[in-house]
N, C-alpha and C positions, 0 to 999 in steps of 0.2 A: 504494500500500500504506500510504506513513503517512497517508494522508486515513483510509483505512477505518480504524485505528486510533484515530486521534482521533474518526473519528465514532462508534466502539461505546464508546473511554471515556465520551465526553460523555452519549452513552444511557442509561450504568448509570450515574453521576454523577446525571442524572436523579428516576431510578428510586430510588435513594438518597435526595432530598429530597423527593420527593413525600410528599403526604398521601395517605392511603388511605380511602376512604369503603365502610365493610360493606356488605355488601346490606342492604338496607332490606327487603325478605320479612325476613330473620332477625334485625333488630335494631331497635327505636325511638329517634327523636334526642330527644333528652332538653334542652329548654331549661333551664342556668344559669347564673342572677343570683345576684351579691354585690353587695348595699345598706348601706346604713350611714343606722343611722336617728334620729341624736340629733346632728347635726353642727351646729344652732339651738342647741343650748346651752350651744356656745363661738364667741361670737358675735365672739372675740379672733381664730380661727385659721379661715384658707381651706385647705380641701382640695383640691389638684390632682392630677390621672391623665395620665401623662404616659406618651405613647405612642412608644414609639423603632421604626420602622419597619427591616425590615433591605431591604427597597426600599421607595423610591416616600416622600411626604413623613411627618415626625412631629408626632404632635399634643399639646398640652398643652390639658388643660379643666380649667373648676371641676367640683368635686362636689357635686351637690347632697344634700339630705336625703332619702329615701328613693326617689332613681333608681337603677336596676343602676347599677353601677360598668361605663363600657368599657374594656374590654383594648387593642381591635383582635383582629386577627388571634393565632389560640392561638401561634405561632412569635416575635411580636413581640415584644419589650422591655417590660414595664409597671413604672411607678415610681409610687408615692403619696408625695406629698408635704405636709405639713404647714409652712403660712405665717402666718407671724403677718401678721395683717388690714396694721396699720401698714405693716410691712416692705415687702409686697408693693406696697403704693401710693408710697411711696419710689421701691420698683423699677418703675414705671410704670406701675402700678394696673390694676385692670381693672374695670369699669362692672358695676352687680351684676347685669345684663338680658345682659352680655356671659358667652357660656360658653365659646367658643375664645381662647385667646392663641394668639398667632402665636410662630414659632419662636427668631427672635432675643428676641423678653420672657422667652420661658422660658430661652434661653442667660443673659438675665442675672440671671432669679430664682435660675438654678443658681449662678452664679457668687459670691452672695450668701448670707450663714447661713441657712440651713432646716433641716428636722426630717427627715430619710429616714426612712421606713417599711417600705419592703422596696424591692431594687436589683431585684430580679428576680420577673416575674409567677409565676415555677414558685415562689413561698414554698409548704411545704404549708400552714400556717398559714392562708393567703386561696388557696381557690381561684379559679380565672380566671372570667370571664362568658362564657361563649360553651358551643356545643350540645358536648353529649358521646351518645356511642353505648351502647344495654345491651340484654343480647338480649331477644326478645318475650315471653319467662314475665315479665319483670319490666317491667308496663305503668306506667313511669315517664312523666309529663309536663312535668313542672318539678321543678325542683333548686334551690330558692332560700336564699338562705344571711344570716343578719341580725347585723350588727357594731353594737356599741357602743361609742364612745369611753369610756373607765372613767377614765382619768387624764392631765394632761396636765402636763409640769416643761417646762423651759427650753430639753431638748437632746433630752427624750422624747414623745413621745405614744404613748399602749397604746389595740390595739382587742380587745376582746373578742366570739368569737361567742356570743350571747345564743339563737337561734334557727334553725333550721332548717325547712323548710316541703317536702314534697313531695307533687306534687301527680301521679294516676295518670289515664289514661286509659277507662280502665274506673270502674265504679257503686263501689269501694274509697275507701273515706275517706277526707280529707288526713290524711297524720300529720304532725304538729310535735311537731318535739323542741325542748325547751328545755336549756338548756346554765346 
C-alpha cells in the first residue's frame, strides 16, 4: 500500500512539471528570437548568456552582434551579463573565435565585479528565445525582437527595444514595429 502511494504521488508530481505541447491542428509554433544589434560599438564590454541549467550541465557564451540570444530551455535560469573586455581577460580571457566558456571561468567571472542585467530569463522587459504556441486564425511565423544598447556607466548598462519584426505564414506582410 505505501509503494502504491508513493507511486501515484510521484505520477501527479509529474504531471505537475511537465510541459504541455497544444495540438498543432489548432495552434502554430511560432519561432522567437531576441538579438541585440549594436554590441560592435562598445568595443570596451563582452556580453555573456549565461545559462543555469536546473538538470544536466550550465552554459556561459559570448554574444554576439546580431545572433538570437540562447536561453536554453524556457524552464532554465538565463543571466546577461555585461564584462568589461579588460576585466574579463584578467579573469582568464576568452579567445574572440572562442564562444563557450567553460563553467569554472564563468564561477570566477561571477565571483569578480560585472554588470547584471537581469537575474532571471522571465524579465518581461526581454522576452526569452525559444518557440511559443498561438492559435491558427493568427498565422504567426517569427516573433523576432531587436535591442539596442542606449547607454553604458560603470555599474549600468541599459538595453532598449528598438524593433520588433513579425513574420506570418500566409501571403500577409511582415509588420515591424518600431519602438
Amino acid at each position: 500500500m505505501k509503494k502504491l502511494i508513493t507511486l501515484m504521488a510521484t505520477i501527479f508530481l509529474m504531471g505537475l512539471y511537465a510541459e504541455i505541447i497544444p495540438d498543432l491542428e489548432e495552434y502554430n509554433s511560432v519561432e522567437r528570437k531576441v538579438i541585440i544589434t549594436n554590441i560592435d560599438a562598445y568595443p570596451n564590454i563582452v556580453l555573456l548568456g549565461c545559462i543555469e541549467a536546473k538538470v544536466g550541465n550550465s552554459i556561459t557564451y559570448k554574444i554576439e552582434e546580431n545572433i538570437p540570444l540562447n536561453v536554453g530551455y524556457r524552464f532554465n535560469d538565463f543571466r546577461l551579463l555585461a564584462i568589461n573586455k579588460e576585466l574579463l581577460e584578467i579573469s582568464g580571457g576568452i579567445e574572440d573565435k572562442v564562444s563557450d566558456i567553460n563553467q569554472e571561468s564563468t564561477n570566477k567571472i561571477l565571483s569578480d565585479k560585472f554588470i547584471a542585467l537581469s537575474k532571471s530569463k522571465s524579465s518581461p522587459a526581454m522576452p526569452g528565445s525559444f518557440n511559443v504556441y498561438v492559435e491558427k486564425k493568427y498565422p504567426m511565423k517569427t516573433d523576432d525582437y531587436y535591442y539596442e544598447i542606449t547607454e553604458t556607466t560603470n555599474n549600468n548598462l541599459t538595453l532598449k527595444l528598438k524593433k520588433r519584426v513579425i513574420t506570418f505564414t500566409d501571403d500577409t506582410a511582415d509588420k515591424i514595429i518600431e519602438y
